[in-house]
PAVEX-172984 format. One line per field, with one value per residue (C-alpha): residue number from 1; residue in three letters; x negated, z negated, y negated. Coordinates in pm, 1 decimal. Layout:
// residues N
pos = (NUM, ...)
code = (ALA, ...)
X = (X, ...)
Z = (Z, ...)
Y = (Y, ...)
// end
This chain:
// residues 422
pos = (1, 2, 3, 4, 5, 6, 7, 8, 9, 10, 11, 12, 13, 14, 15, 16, 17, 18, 19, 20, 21, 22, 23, 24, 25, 26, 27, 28, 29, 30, 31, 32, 33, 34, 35, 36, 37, 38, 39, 40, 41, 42, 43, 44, 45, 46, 47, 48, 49, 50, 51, 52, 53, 54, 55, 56, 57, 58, 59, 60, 61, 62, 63, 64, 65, 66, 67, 68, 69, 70, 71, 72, 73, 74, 75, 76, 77, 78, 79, 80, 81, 82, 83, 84, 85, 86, 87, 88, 89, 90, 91, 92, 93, 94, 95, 96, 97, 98, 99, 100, 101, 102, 103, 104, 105, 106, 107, 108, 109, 110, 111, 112, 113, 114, 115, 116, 117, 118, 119, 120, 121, 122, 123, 124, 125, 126, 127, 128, 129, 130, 131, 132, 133, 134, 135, 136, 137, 138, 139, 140, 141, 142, 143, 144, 145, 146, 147, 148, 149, 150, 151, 152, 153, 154, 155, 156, 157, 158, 159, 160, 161, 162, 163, 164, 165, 166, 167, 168, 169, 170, 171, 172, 173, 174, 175, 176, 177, 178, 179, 180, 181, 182, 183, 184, 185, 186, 187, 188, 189, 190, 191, 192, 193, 194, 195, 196, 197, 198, 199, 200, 201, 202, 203, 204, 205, 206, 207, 208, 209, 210, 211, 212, 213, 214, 215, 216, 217, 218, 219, 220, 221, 222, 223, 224, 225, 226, 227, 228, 229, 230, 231, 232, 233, 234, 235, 236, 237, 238, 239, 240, 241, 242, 243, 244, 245, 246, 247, 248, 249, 250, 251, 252, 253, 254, 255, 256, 257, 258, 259, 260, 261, 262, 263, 264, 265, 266, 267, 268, 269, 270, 271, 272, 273, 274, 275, 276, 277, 278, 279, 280, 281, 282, 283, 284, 285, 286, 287, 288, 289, 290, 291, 292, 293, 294, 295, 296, 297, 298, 299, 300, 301, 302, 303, 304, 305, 306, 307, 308, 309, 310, 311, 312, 313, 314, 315, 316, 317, 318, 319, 320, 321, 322, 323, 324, 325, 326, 327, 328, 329, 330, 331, 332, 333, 334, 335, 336, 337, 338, 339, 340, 341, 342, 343, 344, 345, 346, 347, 348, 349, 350, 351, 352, 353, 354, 355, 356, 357, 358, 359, 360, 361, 362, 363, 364, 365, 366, 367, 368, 369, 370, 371, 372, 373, 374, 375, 376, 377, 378, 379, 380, 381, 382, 383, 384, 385, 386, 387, 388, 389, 390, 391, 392, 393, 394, 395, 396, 397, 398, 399, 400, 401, 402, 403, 404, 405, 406, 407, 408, 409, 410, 411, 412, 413, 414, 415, 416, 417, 418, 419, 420, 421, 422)
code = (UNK, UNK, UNK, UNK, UNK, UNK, UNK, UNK, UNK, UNK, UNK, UNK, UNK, UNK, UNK, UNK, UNK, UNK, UNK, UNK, UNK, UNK, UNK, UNK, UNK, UNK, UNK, UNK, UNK, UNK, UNK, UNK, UNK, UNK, UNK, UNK, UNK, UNK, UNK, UNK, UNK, UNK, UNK, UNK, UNK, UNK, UNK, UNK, UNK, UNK, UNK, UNK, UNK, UNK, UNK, UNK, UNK, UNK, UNK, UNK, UNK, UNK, UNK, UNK, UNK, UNK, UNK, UNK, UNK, UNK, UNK, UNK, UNK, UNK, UNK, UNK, UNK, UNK, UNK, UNK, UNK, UNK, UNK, UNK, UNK, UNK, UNK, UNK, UNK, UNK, UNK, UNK, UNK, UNK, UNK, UNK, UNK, UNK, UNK, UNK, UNK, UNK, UNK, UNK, UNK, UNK, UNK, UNK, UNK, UNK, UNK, UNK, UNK, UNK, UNK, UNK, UNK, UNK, UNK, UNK, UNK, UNK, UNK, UNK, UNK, UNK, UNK, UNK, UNK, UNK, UNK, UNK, UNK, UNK, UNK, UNK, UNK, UNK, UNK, UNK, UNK, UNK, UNK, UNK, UNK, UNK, UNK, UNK, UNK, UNK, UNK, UNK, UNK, UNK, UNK, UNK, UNK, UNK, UNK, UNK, UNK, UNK, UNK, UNK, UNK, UNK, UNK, UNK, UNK, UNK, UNK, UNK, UNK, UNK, UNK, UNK, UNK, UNK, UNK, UNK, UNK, UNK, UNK, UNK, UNK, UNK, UNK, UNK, UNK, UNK, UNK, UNK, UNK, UNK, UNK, UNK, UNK, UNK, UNK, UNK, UNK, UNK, UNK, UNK, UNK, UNK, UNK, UNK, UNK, UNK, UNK, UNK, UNK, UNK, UNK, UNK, UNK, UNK, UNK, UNK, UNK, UNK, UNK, UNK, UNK, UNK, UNK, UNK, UNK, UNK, UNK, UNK, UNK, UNK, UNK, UNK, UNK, UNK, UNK, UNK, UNK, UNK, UNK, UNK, UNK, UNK, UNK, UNK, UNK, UNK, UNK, UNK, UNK, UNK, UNK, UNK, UNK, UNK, UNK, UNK, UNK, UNK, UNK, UNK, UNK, UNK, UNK, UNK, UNK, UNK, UNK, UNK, UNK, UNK, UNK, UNK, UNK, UNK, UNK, UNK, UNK, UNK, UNK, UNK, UNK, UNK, UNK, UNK, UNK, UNK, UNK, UNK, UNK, UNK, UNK, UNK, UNK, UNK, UNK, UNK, UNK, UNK, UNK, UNK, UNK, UNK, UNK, UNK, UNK, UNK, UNK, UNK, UNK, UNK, UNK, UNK, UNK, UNK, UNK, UNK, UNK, UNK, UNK, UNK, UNK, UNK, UNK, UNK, UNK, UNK, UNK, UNK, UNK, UNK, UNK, UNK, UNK, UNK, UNK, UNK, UNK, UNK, UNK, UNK, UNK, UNK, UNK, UNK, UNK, UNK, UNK, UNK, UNK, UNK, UNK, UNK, UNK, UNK, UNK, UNK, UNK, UNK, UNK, UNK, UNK, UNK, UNK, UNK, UNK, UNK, UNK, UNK, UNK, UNK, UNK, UNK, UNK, UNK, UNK, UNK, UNK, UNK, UNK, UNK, UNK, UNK, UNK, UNK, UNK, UNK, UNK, UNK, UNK, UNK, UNK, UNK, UNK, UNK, UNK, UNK, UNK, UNK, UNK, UNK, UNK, UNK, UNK, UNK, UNK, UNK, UNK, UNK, UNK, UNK, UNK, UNK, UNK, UNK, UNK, UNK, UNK, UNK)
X = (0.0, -295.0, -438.8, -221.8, -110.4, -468.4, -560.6, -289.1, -474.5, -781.0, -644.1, -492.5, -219.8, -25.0, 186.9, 524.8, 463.5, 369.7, 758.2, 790.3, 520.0, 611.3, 976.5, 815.1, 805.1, 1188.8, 1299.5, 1170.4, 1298.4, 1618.9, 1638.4, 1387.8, 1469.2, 1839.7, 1781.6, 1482.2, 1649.6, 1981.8, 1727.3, 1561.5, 1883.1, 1952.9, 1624.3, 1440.3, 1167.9, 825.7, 692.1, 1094.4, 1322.3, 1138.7, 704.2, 694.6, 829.7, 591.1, 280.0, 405.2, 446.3, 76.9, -105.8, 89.5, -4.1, -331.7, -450.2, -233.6, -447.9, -747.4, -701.3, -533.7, -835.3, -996.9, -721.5, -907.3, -573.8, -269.3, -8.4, -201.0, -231.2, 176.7, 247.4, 20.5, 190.9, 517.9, 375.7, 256.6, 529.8, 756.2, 504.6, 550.8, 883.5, 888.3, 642.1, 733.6, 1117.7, 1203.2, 1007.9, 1297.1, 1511.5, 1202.9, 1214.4, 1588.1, 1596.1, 1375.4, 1449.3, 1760.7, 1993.4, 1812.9, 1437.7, 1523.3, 1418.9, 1098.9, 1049.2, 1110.7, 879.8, 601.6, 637.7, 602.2, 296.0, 93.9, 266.7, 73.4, -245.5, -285.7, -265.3, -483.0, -807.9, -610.0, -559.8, -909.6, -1100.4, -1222.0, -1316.0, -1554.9, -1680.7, -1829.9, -1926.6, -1999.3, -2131.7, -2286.9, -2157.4, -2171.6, -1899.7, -2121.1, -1996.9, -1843.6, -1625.5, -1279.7, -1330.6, -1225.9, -1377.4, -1636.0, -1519.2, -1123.9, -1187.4, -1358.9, -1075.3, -846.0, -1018.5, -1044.4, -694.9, -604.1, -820.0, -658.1, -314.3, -369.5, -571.2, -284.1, 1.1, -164.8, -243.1, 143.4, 237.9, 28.9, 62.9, 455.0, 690.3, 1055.8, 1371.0, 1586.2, 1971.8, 2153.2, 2353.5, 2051.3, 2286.4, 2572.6, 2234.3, 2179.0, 2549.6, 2650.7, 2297.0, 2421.3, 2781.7, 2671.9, 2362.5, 2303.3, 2240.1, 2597.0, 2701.4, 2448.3, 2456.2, 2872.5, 2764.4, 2526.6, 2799.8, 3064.6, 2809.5, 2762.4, 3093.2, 3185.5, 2839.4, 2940.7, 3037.5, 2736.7, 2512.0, 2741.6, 2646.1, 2314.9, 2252.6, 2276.7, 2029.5, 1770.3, 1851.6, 1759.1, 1498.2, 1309.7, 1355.2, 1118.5, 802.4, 905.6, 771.8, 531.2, 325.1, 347.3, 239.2, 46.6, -337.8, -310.3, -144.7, -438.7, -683.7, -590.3, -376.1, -653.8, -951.8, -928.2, -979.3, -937.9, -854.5, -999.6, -1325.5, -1404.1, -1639.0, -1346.4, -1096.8, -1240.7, -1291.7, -934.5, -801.7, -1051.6, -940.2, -560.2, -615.7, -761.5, -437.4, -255.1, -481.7, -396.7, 1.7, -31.9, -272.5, 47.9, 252.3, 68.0, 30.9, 384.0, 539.3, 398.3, 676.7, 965.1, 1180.4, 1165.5, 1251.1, 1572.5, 1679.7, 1651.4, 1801.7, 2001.5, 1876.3, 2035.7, 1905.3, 1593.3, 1557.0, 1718.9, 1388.5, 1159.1, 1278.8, 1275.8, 916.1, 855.4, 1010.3, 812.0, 493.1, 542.3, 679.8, 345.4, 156.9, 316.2, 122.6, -250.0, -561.1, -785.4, -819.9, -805.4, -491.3, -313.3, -404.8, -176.7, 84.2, 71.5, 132.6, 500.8, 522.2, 369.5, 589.0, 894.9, 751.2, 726.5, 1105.4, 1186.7, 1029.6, 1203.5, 1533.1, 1731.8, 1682.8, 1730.5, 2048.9, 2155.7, 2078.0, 2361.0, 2603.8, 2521.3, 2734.6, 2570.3, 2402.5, 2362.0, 2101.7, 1819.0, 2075.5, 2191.7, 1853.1, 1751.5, 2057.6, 1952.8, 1669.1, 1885.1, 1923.5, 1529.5, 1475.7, 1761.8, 1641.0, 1259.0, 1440.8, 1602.9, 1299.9, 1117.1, 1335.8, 1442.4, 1154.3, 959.2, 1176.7, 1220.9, 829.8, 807.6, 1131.0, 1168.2, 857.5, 641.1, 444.8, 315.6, 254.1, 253.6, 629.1, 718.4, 599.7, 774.8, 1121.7, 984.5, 1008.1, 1425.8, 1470.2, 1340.9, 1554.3, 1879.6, 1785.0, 1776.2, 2154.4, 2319.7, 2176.1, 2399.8, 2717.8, 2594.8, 2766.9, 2540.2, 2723.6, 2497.1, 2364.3, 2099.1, 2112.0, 2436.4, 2408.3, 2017.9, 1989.8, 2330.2, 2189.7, 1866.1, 1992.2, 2231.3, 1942.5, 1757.0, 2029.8, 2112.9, 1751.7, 1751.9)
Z = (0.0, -107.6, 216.8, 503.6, 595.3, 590.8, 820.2, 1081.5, 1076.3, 1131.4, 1423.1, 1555.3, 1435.3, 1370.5, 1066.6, 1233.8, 1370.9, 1021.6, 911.5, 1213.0, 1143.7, 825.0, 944.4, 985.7, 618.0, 536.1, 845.9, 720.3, 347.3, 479.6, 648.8, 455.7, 82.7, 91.6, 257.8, 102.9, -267.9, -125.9, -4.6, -377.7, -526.0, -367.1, -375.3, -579.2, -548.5, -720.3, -725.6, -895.5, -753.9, -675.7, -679.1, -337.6, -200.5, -431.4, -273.0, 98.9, 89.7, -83.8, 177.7, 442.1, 290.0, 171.8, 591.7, 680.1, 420.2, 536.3, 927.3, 863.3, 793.2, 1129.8, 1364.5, 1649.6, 1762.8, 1625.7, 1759.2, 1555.7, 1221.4, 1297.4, 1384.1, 1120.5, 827.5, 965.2, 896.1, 630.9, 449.5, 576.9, 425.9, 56.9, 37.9, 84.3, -201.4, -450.3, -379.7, -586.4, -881.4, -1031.0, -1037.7, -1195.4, -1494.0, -1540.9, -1517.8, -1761.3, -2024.0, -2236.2, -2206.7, -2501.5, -2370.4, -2017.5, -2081.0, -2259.5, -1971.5, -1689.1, -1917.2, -1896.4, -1530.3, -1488.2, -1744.9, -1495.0, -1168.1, -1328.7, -1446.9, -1085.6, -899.5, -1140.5, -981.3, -615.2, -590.8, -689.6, -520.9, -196.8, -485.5, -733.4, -462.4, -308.5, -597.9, -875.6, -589.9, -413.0, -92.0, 244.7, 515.7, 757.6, 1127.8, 1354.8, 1183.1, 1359.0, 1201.7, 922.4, 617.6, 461.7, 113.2, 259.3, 447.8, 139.8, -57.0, 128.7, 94.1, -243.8, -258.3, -60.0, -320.3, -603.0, -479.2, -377.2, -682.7, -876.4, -733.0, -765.0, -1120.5, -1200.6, -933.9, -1121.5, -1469.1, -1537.6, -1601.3, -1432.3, -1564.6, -1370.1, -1309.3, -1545.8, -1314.0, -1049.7, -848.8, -841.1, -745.0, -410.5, -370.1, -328.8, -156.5, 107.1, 144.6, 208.6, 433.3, 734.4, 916.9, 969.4, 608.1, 431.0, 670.7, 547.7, 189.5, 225.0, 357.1, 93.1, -187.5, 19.4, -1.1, -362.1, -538.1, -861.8, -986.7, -1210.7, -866.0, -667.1, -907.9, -973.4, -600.9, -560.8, -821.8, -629.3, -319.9, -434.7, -647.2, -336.7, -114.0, -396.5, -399.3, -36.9, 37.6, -218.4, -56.9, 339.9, 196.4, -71.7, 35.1, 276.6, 130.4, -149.1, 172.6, 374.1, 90.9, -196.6, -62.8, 238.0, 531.3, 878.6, 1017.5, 970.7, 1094.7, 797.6, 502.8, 272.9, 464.0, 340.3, -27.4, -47.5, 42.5, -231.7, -468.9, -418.7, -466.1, -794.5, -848.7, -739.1, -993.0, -1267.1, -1239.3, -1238.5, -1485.0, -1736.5, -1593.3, -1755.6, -2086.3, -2084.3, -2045.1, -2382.8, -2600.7, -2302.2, -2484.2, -2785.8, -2625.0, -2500.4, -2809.6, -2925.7, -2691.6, -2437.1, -2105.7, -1908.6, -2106.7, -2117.8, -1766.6, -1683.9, -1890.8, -1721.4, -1385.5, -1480.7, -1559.0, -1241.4, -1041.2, -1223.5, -1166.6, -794.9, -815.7, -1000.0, -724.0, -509.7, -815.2, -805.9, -669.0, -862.0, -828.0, -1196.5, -1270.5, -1005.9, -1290.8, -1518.3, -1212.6, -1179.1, -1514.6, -1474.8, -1230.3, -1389.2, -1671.6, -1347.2, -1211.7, -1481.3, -1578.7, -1175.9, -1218.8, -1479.6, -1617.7, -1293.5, -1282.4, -1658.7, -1687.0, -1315.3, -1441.8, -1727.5, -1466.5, -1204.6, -1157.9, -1227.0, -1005.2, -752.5, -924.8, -621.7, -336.5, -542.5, -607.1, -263.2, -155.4, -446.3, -213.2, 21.0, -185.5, -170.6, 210.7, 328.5, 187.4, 377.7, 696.7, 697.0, 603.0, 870.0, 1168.9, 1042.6, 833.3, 1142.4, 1289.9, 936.1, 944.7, 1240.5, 1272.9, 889.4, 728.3, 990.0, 963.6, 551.1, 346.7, 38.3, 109.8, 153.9, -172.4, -354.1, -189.1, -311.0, -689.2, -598.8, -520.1, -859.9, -1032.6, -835.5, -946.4, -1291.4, -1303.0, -1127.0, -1355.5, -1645.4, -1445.0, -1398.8, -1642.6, -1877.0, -1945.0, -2231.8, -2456.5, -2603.7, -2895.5, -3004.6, -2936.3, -2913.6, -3283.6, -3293.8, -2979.7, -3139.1, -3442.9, -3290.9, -3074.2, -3371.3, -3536.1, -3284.6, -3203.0, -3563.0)
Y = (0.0, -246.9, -178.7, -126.5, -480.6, -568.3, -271.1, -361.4, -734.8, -530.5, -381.2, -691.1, -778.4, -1077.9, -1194.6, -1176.8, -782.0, -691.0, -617.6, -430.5, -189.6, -110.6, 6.9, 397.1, 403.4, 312.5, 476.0, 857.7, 776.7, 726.6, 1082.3, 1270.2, 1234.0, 1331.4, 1653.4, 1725.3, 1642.5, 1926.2, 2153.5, 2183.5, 2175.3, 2533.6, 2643.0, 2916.6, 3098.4, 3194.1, 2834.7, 2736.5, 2482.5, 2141.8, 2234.2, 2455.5, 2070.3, 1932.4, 2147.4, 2103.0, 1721.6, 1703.8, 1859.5, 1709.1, 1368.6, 1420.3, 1521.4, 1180.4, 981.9, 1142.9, 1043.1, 665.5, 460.1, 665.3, 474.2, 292.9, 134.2, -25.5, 242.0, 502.4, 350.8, 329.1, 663.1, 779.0, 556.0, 762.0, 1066.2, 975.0, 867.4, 1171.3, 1388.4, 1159.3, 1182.5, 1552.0, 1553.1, 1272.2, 1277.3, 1598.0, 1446.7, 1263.4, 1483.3, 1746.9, 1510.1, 1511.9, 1862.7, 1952.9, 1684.5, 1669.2, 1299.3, 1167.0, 1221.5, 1102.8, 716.2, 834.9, 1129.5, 861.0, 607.3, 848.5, 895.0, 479.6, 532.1, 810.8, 601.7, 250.4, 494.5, 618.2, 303.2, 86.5, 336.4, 303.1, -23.4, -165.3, 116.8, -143.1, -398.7, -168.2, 40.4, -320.6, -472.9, -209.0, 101.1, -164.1, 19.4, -262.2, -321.8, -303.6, -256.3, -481.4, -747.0, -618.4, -273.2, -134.6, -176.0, 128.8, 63.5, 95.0, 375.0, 630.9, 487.0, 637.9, 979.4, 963.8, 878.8, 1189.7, 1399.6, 1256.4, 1337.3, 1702.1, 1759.8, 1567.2, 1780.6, 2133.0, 2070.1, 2014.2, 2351.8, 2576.2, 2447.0, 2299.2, 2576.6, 2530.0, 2762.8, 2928.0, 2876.4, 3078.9, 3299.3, 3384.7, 3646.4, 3364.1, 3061.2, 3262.3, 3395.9, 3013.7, 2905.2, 3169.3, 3064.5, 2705.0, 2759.2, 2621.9, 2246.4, 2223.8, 2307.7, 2130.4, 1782.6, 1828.2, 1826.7, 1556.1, 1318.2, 1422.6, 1349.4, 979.8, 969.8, 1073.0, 828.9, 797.3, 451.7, 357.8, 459.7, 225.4, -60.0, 30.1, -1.0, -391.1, -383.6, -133.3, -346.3, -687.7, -546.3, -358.9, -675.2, -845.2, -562.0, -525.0, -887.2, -842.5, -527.1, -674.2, -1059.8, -1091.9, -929.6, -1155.2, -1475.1, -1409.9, -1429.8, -1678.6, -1917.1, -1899.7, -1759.6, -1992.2, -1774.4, -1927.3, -1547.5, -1194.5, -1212.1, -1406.8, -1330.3, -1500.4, -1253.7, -922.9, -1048.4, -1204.4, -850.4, -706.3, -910.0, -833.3, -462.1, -546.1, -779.6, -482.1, -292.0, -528.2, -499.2, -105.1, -160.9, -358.5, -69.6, 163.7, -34.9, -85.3, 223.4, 306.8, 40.8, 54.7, 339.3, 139.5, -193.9, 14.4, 163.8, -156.9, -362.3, -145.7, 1.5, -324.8, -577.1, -424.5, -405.0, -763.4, -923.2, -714.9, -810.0, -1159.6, -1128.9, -977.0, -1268.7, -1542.5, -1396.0, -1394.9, -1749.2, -1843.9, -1810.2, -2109.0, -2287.3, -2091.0, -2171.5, -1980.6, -1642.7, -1519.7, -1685.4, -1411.0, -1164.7, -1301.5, -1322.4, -986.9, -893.8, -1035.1, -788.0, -503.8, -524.4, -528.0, -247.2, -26.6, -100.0, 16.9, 297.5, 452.0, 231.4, 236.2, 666.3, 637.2, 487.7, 689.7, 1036.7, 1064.4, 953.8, 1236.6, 1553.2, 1895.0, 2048.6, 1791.2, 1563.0, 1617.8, 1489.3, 1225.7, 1107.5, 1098.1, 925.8, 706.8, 602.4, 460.9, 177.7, 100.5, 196.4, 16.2, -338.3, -188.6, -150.6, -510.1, -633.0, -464.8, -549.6, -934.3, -1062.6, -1077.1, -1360.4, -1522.4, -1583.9, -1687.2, -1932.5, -2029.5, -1982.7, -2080.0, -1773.1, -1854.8, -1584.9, -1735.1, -1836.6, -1436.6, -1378.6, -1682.3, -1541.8, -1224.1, -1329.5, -1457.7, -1172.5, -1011.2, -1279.0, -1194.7, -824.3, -936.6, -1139.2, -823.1, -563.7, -702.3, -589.2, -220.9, 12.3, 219.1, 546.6, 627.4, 350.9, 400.6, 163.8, 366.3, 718.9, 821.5, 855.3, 1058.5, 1277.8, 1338.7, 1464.4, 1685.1, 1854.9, 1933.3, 2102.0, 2305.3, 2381.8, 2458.2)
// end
C-alpha cells in the first residue's frame, strides 16, 4: 500500500490515472470475498473450515508480491496488483469470520482487538522497510532514476516472506472444531452444491443483510472513502507538498516517499499500541461511542496536514489515524458479528466487504476527474477530503444499532461462561 502509488509514478504515471489503477483491487474484493467467505462456510476438510483458504491465498500472494516490484511497464504492475489482491482476499477474507468462530460474544471485541494489534504490528516493519533499509542497511537506489527503487523492491520480498511464513504458522498451529452434526455438514454441503445453487444463496443473503449490517454500512462506506484517499495521496502529497519535489526524478521525490512509509509505519505503529486499552474503552463507553472518537481522531490527523511543513509533525498526524484504524479494524466486525445468523457468518462477512470496495471503486473510476477538474491535480487536497470523510464516518456511527452492549451485558456474559464452564 505504502508503495504502489509511488511505483505507478515510477512507471509513468500521472496523478489523475492513479484512481484508475487502483480499481483492480476493489474490483476482485467485490467478487472474490463473498464466494470465497460461502465456500468456507460449507467447507471441511483436514486443514478445517477457513485455513486450506488461508494457505491457498498465501502462496498465491506471496509469488504476486514477489514479481510486482519486477514490472518494467505500467500495464504489468496493474495486472499484477489484480492478482494480487484476488489472491488476498482468498487468504485474509475468511479471517474474520475465523475469529468469530472460535471466540464466544463476550471475547469477540478483545479477539477482533487483537487482530487490529498483529494487523498494526505487521505493517509498522512493512511500511518503513524502503526507509531503514536506506538509511539504517545503508543499501543505495542506484539505477536509472525512472526505475524502481532497490530498497522498494527487497521490501516487497520480504513482505512476501513474512506473509507465507505468517499464514503457515497459524495452518499448522490454530486448532478449528468441527460442526456438530458432520454427516448432516456434508449432507446439506451436497444438497446445495453447485455455481448455480451457491450464486442463489449468495444473492438471498444480499438480500436478507441484517439490519445492524445495513447501518453499519454507511459507516464502512464513508470510512473507506477516507483511507481510500489516504493510501493513493499521501506518499506523494508528502513528496511533492513537503519535501518539495518538482517530479519523480528528484532526489526530494524518493525520500518524500521514504518518509511516508515510515508515516505509514507510525499509524500502524499507534494501531498496535492501541489495540492493547480498546476493549476497555468499550466496556466503558459502548462499542459506538468508542468508535465515533476514534474516527474523529482519524479525520483530524489527515486534516493536520493542510497545516505541516515539517516532516516530523506528520508523525503526530498519523497517530489520529492510527488510533482510526485500529477502531476499523475490529469495532465495525465487533459490533456486526452478534447480529449475524448462524451459520452464515463467512458470506456475510464478505458481503460485508462490499461496503469497503464499493467506496474503492467510486474512487477509482471518479476521483480521477475530481483531481483533475476540482482539485487541480493537488494531493494534499485528496488527503484533507480524506479526513471529511473520517468525520462523516464518525456522526453516522452514532445511528448504527449495537445489538450487544458491552457496557451492560459483558460482565453478565462473562460470568455466565464461567459457570457453565464450571
Amino acid at each position: 500500500m505504502a508503495n504502489m502509488s509511488a511505483i505507478y509514478e515510477y512507471l509513468g504515471a500521472k496523478a489523475d490515472q492513479i484512481p484508475i489503477l487502483w480499481l483492480a483491487a476493489p474490483l476482485t474484493g467485490l467478487l472474490v470475498q463473498p464466494i470465497i467467505g460461502h465456500a468456507s462456510d460449507r467447507t471441511w476438510g483436514p486443514l478445517g473450515r477457513r485455513r486450506p483458504y488461508f494457505l491457498a491465498g498465501a502462496l498465491l500472494s506471496s509469488t504476486a508480491l514477489i514479481l510486482m516490484p519486477l514490472s518494467s511497464a505500467l500495464w504489468m504492475a496493474f495486472g499484477l496488483l489484480w492478482v494480487l489482491d484476488a489472491c488476498i482476499n482468498i487468504s485474509m477474507e475468511p479471517f474474520r469470520a475465523f475469529v468469530a468462530d472460535l471466540l464466544p460474544e463476550f471475547q469477540r471485541t478483545r479477539g477482533f482487538a487483537m487482530q487490529s494489534l498483529f494487523i498494526g504490528l505487521g505493517a509498522v516493519i512493512a511500511s518503513a522497510l524502503p526507509y531503514l533499509l536506506t538509511n539504517v542497511v545503508h543499501l543505495r537506489n542506484t539505477g536509472p532514476a525512472q526505475a524502481i527503487p532497490l530498497t522498494v523492491r527487497l521490501s516487497f520480498y520480504i513482505g512476501a516472506a513474512a506473509f507465507l511464513g505468517a499464514v503457515l504458522w497459524t495452518v499448522f498451529t490454530t486448532k478449528e472444531y468441527p460442526p456438530d452434526n458432520l454427516a448432516d455438514f456434508h449432507k446439506q454441503k451436497t444438497a446445495h452444491s453447485g455455481l448455480a445453487v451457491g450464486a442463489k444463496e449468495i444473492l438471498i443473503s444480499i438480500r436478507e443483510i441484517p439490519h445492524t449490517m445495513r447501518q453499519l454500512a454507511w459507516v464502512q462506506i464513508c470510512t473507506w472513502l477516507a483511507l481510500w484517499c489516504m493510501w493513493l495521496y499521501f506518499p506523494v502529497a508528502v513528496a511533492r507538498n513537503v519535501f518539495g519535489a518538482a517530479n519523480t526524478a528528484s532526489p526530494m521525490y524518493s525520500q518524500g516517499v521514504e518518509w511516508a512509509g515510515v508515516c505509514f509505519g507510525m499509524y500502524s505503529l499507534v494501531c498496535f499500541g492501541f489495540s492493547f486499552v480498546l476493549p476497555a474503552l468499550a466496556r466503558r463507553y459502548g462499542r459506538k461511542t468508542t468508535h465515533s472518537l476514534c474516527l474523529i481522531c482519524g479525520g483530524l490527523g489527515l486534516l493536520s496536514v493542510l497545516l505541516i511543513h515539517d516532516k516530523y509533525w506528520l508523525l503526530l498526524s498519523m497517530t489520529g489515524v492510527g488510533i482510526a484504524w485500529a477502531s476499523t479494524l475490529s469495532m465495525p466486525y465487533s459490533i456486526l458479528a452478534g447480529s449475524l445468523p448462524a451459520g452464515k457468518t463467512g458470506v456475510y462477512m464478505g458481503i460485508f466487504n462490499f461496503f469497503i470496495v464499493i467506496p474503492e471503486i467510486t474512487v477509482s473510476l471518479l476521483f480521477g476527474w475530481v483531481m483533475g477538474h476540482l482539485l487541480n491535480n493537488n494531493r494534499l487536497s485528496a488527503v484533507v477530503a480524506g479526513g471529511i470523510f473520517f468525520l462523516l464516518a464518525a456522526l453516522l456511527t452514532q445511528g448504527v444499532e449495537d445489538l450487544y452492549d458491552t457496557r451492560q451485558r459483558s460482565d453478565s456474559l462473562l460470568d455466565g461462561a464461567v459457570a457453565a464452564k464450571v
